[in-house]
C-alpha positions, 0 to 999 in steps of 0.5 A: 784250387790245389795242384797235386802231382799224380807221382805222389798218388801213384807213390802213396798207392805202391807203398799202400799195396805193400804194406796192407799186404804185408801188415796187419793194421792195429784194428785186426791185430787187436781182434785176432789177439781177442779172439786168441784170449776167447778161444776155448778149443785147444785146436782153434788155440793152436790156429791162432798161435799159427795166424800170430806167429805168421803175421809176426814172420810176415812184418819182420821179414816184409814178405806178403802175410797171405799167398793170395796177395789178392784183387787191389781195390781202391776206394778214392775220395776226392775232395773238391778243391783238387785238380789233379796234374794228369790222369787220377786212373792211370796214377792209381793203376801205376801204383799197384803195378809198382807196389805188386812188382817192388814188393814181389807180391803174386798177381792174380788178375787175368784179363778176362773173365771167361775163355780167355783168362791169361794172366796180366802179369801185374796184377793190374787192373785194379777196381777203383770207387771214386766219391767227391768230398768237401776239401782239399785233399785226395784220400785212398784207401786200398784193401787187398782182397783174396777170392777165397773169402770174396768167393763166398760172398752174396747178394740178397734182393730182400722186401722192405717187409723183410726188415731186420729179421730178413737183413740178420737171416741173410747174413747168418746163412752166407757164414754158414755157407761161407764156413771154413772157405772163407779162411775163418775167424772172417770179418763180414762187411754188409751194405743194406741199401742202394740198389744191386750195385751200390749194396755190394759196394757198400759191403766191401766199403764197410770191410774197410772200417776200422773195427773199433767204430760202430755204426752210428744209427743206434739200430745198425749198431745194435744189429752188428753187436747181435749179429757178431754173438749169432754168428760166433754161436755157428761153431765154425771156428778159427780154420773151420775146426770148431770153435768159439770165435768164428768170426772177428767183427762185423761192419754195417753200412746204409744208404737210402733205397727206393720204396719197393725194395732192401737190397743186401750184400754180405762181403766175407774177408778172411781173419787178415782183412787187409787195408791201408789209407793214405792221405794227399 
C-alpha cells in the first residue's frame, strides 16, 4: 500500500487551477489553428487572429486566457493500492483555493443557488467525481469550465428506439440553440447512457479527452466524425458571425443503460475547453 501526503495533492491541484487557466493545452492549440487554416470568411478569420493572439498574451504575460476563470471540476482516479494521509476532499478543495488566489483568478461560485447567492470568495467548492482504479497511483484532471458554454448545455431522456438518429438530432439542436452564447468554435462533450445523472457526467468527462483520440467503438466514432461536418454546416461561426468552423471537435462516451431508456447529455465548452492532469 502506498502513502501519499495530501500536501502534494493540493499542490498538484493549485498549479492545475492555474495553468488550465492560463494554457492552452497542445490538443486545442492544434484545433484552433486548424480551424484558422479552414476558416473562409474574412470575419470568422479575424476572430481567430484575436483568440490566437489572446491565448499568446494570456501564456507569456500568465494572466487567465478567459474573464470567466470558471466552475473547478475535478475528476480523480483513485487507484486501489492508495491511501492517502488524511482527507482527499478537503486537499482538493485547498488546491483550488490556493491556485485561484495564487493565480488571482476571478471566483465565481456563490454559496447557494437561489436567494442567497453571496459569493464564497474563493471560488471553492469545487465539483469532485471520484473513480476507483487498478495501481498505485491518484490521477486528476481538473477542467475549468465557464457558464457561458455550461449555460447551454441539455439533457435529453431518449427511447432506445430513438437510436442513432434520436443521439445526431439531439446534439444538432442544442448547438443550434446553443449558437454564439456558448463562445463559439465550441468543443461538444456527449454522454449516451447511464441514467440522468451518469450521461451528464459523461459529457463533461468527454470534454476533457484529448481531441486527437476517438472513441474506440467504431460506431461512436463514426457518429463523432459526422456529427463534427453536420454541425460545422450550421453556419454559426467563430463568434457566432458565420462561418465555416463553428465547432472544433466533438467527444462521445457510453456506458451501459437500463433496457427501457438512452439518456443523452450534450455539454457545450467554449473554443478554450480548459483542462489540465497531473499524475501522483
Amino acid at each position: 500500500m502506498r502513502i501519499v501526503d495530501p500536501n502534494l495533492i493540493t499542490e498538484a491541484v493549485r498549479e492545475m487551477c492555474i495553468e488550465a487557466n492560463m494554457k492552452l493545452s497542445p490538443d486545442m492549440q492544434k484545433r484552433i489553428e486548424e480551424g484558422a487554416a479552414r476558416e473562409e470568411s474574412p470575419v470568422g478569420q479575424s476572430v481567430f487572429s484575436q483568440l490566437m493572439k489572446n491565448m499568446q498574451i494570456a501564456e507569456e504575460k500568465q494572466i487567465a486566457i478567459c474573464q470567466d476563470t470558471g466552475m473547478a471540476i475535478c475528476f480523480v482516479k483513485i487507484g486501489t493500492d492508495v491511501h492517502v494521509d488524511g482527507n482527499i476532499e478537503e486537499a482538493i478543495t485547498e488546491g483550488i483555493r490556493q491556485g485561484y488566489a495564487d493565480g488571482y483568478l476571478r471566483k465565481s461560485i456563490v454559496r447557494q443557488p437561489v436567494v442567497d447567492r453571496v459569493n464564497t470568495g474563493d471560488n471553492t467548492p469545487g465539483v469532485i467525481h471520484y473513480s476507483f482504479v487498478p495501481g498505485d497511483q491518484i490521477e486528476i484532471t481538473v477542467a475549468p469550465k465557464g457558464f457561458g458554454s455550461e449555460n447551454m448545455s441539455r439533457i435529453y431522456m431518449l427511447k432506445p428506439a430513438d437510436g442513432l438518429a434520436g443521439i445526431r438530432d439531439a446534439a444538432i439542436e442544442t448547438v443550434k440553440l446553443a449558437g454564439p452564447n456558448a463562445c463559439p468554435p465550441m468543443v461538444v462533450g456527449i454522454g449516451v447512457g447511464g441514467n440522468f445523472e451518469k450521461c451528464a457526467e459523461l459529457a463533461k468527462l468527454a470534454l476533457t479527452r484529448d481531441t486527437d483520440v476517438h472513441s474506440d467503438i467504431p460506431y461512436i466514432r463514426d457518429l463523432e466524425e459526422k456529427l463534427l461536418t453536420e454541425m460545422n454546416k450550421l453556419g454559426i461561426g467563430p463568434a457566432g458571425l458565420g462561418g465555416r468552423v463553428s465547432v472544433l471537435a466533438v467527444n462521445i462516451e457510453t456506458y451501459p443503460t437500463h433496457i427501457a431508456g438512452m439518456p443523452v447529455a450534450i455539454n457545450i465548452c467554449c473554443h478554450v475547453n480548459r483542462h489540465a492532469r497531473r499524475v501522483i
